[in-house]
N, C-alpha and C positions, 0 to 999 in steps of 0.2 A: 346336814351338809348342804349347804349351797351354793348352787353354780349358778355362775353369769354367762349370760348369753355374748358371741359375738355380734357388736352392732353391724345392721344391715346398711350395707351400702350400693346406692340407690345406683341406676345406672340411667343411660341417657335419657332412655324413652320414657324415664320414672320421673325425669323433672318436669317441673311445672310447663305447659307449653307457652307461657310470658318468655321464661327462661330459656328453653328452645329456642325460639326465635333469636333471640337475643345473639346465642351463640353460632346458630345456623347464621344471620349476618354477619357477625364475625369473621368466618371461616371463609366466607366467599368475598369479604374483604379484600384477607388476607392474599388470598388466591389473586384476585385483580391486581393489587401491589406486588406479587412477588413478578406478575407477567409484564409490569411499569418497569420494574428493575432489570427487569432481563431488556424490555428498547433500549433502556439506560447506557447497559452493559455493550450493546450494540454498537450505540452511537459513539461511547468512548474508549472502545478497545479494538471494536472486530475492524478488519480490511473494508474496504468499499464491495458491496456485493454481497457481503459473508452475512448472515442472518445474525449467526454471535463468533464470539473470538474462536479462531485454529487453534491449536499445539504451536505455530510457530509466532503469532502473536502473542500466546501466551508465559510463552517461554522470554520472547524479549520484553515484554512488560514486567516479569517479576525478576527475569535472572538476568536479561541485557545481554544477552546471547542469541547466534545467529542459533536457527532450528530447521530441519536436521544440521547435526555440528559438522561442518563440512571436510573434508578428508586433508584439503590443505589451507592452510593458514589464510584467515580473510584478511581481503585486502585492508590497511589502513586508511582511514579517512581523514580530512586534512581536521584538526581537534579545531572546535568552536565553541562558544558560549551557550549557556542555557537556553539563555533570552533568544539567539541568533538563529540557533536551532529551532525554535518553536517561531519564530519570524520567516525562518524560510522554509521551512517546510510546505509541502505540496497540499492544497487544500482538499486534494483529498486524504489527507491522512484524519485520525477521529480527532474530533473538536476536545481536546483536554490536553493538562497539563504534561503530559504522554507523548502527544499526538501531533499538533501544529494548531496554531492561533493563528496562521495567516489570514482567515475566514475576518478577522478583527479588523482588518481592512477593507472587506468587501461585505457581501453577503449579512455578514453581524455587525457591522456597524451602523450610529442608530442613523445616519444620512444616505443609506444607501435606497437610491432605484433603479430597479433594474432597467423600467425603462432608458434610462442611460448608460445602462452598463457601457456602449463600445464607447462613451467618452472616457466616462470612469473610470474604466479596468486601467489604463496606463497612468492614469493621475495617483489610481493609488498601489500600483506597481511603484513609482516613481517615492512617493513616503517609506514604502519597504527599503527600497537600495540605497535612499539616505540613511537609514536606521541601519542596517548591514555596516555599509561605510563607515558610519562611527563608532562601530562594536568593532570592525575590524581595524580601524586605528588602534584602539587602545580602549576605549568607551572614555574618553579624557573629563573629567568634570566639570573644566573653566567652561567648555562649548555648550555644557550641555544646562548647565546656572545659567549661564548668559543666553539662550536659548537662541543660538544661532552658532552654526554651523556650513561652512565651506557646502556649496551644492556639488556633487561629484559630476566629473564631467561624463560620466556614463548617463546620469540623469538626463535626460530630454525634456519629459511633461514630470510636472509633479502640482499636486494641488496649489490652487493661487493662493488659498489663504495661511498657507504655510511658508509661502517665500516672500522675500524683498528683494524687490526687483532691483532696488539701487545698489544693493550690498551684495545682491546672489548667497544671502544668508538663507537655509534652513531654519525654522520656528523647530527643532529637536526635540523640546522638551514638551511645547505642546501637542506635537505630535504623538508621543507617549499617555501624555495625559489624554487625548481624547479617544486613542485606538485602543488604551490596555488600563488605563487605570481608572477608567471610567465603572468599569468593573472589579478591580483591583483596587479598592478603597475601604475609607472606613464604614460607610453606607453600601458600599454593593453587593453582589453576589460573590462575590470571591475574595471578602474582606481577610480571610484569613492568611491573603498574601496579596499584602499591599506593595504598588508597585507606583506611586507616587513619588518620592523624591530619588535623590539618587543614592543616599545613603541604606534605602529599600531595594534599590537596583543592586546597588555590591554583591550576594549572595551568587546574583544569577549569571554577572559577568567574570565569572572566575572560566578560564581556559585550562579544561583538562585536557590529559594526555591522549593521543590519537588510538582510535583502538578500533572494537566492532562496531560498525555501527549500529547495533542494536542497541546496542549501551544507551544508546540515545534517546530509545524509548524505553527504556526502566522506569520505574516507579521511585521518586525519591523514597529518603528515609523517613522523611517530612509527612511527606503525605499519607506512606504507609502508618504510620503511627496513627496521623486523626481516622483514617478508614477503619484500623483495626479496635481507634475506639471507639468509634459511630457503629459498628457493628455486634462489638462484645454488649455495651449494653442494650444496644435496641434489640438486635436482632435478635439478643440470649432472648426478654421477653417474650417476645413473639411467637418464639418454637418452643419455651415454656407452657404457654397456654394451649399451643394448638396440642401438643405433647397432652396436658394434662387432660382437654376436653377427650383424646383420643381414649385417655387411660379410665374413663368410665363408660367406656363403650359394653354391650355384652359382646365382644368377641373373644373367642377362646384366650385363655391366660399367659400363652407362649406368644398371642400375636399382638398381646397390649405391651408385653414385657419386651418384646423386639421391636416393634414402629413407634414407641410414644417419645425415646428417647434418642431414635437414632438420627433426626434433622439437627438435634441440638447439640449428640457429640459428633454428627459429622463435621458441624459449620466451626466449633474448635478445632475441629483438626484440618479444616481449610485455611482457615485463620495461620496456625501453626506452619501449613507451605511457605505462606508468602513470605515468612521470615528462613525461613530454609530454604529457599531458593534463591536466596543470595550467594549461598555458598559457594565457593571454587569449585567445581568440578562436576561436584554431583548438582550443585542447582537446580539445574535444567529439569531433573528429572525427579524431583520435587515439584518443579511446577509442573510437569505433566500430573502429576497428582494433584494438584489444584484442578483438574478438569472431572476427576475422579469422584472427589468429595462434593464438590459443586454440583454434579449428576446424582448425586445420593441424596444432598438435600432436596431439590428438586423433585425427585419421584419419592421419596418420604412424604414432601409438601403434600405433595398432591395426593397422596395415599392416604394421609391422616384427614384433608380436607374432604374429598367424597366418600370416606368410607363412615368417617362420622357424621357427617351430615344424613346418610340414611339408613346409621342405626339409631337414629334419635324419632322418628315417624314410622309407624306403618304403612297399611300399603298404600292407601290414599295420600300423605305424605309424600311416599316416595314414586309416586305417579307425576305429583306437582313436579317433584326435583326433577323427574326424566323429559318432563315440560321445556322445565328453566334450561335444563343441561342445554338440549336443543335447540329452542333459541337462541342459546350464547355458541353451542357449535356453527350454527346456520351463521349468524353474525360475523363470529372471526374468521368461517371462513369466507365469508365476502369482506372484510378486510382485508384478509390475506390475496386474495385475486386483485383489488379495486386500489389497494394502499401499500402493503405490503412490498408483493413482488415489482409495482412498476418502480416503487421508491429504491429496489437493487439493483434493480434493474439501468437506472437512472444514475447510482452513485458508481456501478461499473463503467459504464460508461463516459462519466465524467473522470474519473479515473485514467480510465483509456486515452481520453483527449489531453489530460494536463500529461501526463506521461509519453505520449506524443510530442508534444508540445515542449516539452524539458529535453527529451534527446534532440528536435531540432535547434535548438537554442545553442547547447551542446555543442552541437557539430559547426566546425567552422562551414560560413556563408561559401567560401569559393572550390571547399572540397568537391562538394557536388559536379559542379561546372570544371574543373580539372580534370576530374572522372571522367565526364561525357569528353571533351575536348583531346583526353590522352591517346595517342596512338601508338601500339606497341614498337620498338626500336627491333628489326632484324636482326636475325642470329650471324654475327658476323661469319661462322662458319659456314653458314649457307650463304650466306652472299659472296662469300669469296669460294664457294666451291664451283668448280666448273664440270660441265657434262662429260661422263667420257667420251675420245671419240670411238667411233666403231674399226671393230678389227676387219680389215680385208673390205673386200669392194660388196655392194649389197648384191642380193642373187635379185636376179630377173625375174621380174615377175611372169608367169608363165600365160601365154597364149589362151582367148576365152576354145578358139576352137582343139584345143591341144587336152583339157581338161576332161576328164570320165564324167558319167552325168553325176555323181556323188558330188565329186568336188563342186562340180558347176553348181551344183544345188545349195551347197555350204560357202559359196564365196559369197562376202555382205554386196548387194548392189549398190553400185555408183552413181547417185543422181547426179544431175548435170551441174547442178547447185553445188553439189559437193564433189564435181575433182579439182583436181591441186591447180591451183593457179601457176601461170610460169613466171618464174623467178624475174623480178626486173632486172636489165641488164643495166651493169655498172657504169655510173656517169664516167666519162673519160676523163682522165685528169694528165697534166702534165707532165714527162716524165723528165727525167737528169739526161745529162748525157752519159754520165756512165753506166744508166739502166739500159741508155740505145744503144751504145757501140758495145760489141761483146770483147770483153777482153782475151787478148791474143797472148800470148809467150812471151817473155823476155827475150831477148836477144844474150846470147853468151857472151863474155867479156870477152874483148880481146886481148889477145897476150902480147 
């Protein structure tokens, strides 16, 4: 009778150290991109300030609802176009298709210096309120082929090489071209939504129905589609291997069978929020479960990454790693002080001043100055209320040598300053004569 052995299988610290290596950089790759992903995450989701997205971010990113759901009905907002909305938007909102593209005017554009900024800023405020202006006409086509466009009379400055001066025509369309489709092409960075002619514009100029204004940063259906397939296949890879390097570790068999596979069915079932949290009602609270799952991949990541990396070396090994680790602590956290917080420090702030800067704009110029200038109107009932007079004649004031010494001692003293002045006497005026002669009796009739 013979029996077969079960083959041995080898575990970390049993591979070759070529092979170690190999996957020890791997893993600390991996670890550096997944921390890329997270400024990523930052830069195009979270508020100004926030390190990464709230619950209330992330709820109007996926579900286009205000967060928390407010007890009465939110106010509606006047409905705008895609394009109009990501054109006027506050620059501090995150740079994405989410967010606001105003930045495309300034700051990201490729002629921008700051050194000029206080010229700049109103030349190219002035390209935004023409581009508003003929999205809020109608976004008409003939103006926008013909690339010239009526200047609105709100405009004041607007770049010179945009207008004709003889015409007071807007250049419209090369406006676009050089603020938005210079990226938006078939060569750039955001070819996959080309915003070059105007029959590529149609999509973004449609005028939905007024509602939350959260709605306004939701995530197309668009885009969630290419995310969810830039995701499934890469990122299944990538928690595939870190998953399998985990799973030859020698750590006991319930902690290979628990962490090798839970970043990869967590990030499916992250994946899975994003499309349930479109839904009516419950949405929202799906996406709060997008915060859920996100946190589990994360502390998986990171769990599969350091704990396999020093079951693969002894103790020399893992003397090195406690080295590296240190170094890369010591580093990020002087990133963190030196880059980090000044740079939140920096967008709250900036924040603060456009948001500033928007309610003054806001408020009408003469409110203010009405304010200071108003002076409240009397209560006509007190104006026309008169004093009463006093009943009976006043009592005499009584004698200082008449008084006990209590009294004397309790009466307030009268400096000289303070007694009553005497009444000026009445200028004399003229009187009638039937005020001089007193009148006498009638005389009886005679009979």
């Amino acid at each position: 009778m013979s029996t077969t052995n079960s083959p041995v299988i080898p575990t970390l610290r049993q591979f070759p150290l070529p092979v170690r290596l190999v996957l020890s950089a791997y893993l600390i790759a991996v670890g550096v991109g997944y921390l890329s992903a997270m400024v990523q995450l930052h830069f195009k989701e979270a508020s100004p300030g926030q390190p990464i997205p709230g619950p209330a971010e992330v709820v109007a990113h996926y579900s286009g609802v205000t967060w928390p759901i407010p007890d009465q009905p939110v106010e509606k907002v006047k409905p705008v176009s895609k394009l109009q909305q990501l054109i006027q938007a506050p620059e501090s909102e995150p740079w994405s298709g989410s967010g606001s593209m105003a930045k495309a005017f300034t700051t990201k554009s490729t002629d921008w210096d700051k050194s000029e900024e206080e010229t700049l800023r109103p030349e190219r405020a002035g390209e935004q309120k023409t581009l508003i202006a003929w999205l809020e006409a109608g976004a008409p086509k003939a103006p926008f082929e013909a690339d010239a466009f009526p200047l609105p009379e709100s405009v004041k400055t607007i770049t010179a090489d945009y207008l004709d001066d003889a015409t007071k025509m807007v250049k419209i369309q090369t406006i676009m071209i050089d603020r938005c489709a210079r990226c938006h092409c078939a060569d750039g960075e955001q070819a996959a939504y080309p915003l070059e002619t105007y029959d590529q514009l149609k999509k973004y100029l449609v005028v939905k129905e007024s509602g939350d204004p959260a709605k306004a940063k939701q995530i197309s259906v668009e885009q969630l589609t290419q995310s969810t397939h830039a995701h499934l296949l890469s990122f299944s890879m990538l928690y595939l291997l870190t998953g399998v390097i985990f799973a030859f570790s020698s750590y006991p068999i319930w902690m290979r069978v628990g962490l090798a596979p839970i970043v990869l069915v967590a990030s499916v079932l992250d994946i899975g929020c994003w499309w349930l949290a479109r839904l009516e009602g419950v949405g929202p609270y799906f996406a709060l479960g997008i915060m859920a799952t996100g946190g589990v991949v994360g502390l998986g990541l990171m769990l599969q990454i350091i704990l396999g990396l020093f079951n693969m070396y002894s103790i020399v090994g893992r003397i090195v790693l406690l080295g590296l680790f240190a170094i890369a602590g010591a580093g990020g956290g002087l990133v963190m002080v030196k880059v980090v917080e000044p740079q939140l420090a920096a967008e709250k702030a900036e924040f603060e001043k456009a948001k500033a800067e928007a309610e003054a704009a806001a408020k009408p110029a003469t409110e203010a100055a009405m304010n200071a200038d108003e002076v409240p109107e009397p209560d006509p009932k007190e104006a026309n209320e008169v004093p009463p007079e006093p009943i009976g004649d006043p009592m005499p004031e009584m004698p200082e040598d008449k008084l006990n010494p209590i009294e004397r001692a309790l009466r307030p003293k009268v400096k000289p300053t303070d007694a009553p002045k005497p009444m000026p006497k009445p200028e004399p005026t003229q009187a009638t004569a039937a005020e001089l002669i007193p009148s006498a009796p009638r005389p009886a009739p005679s009979k």
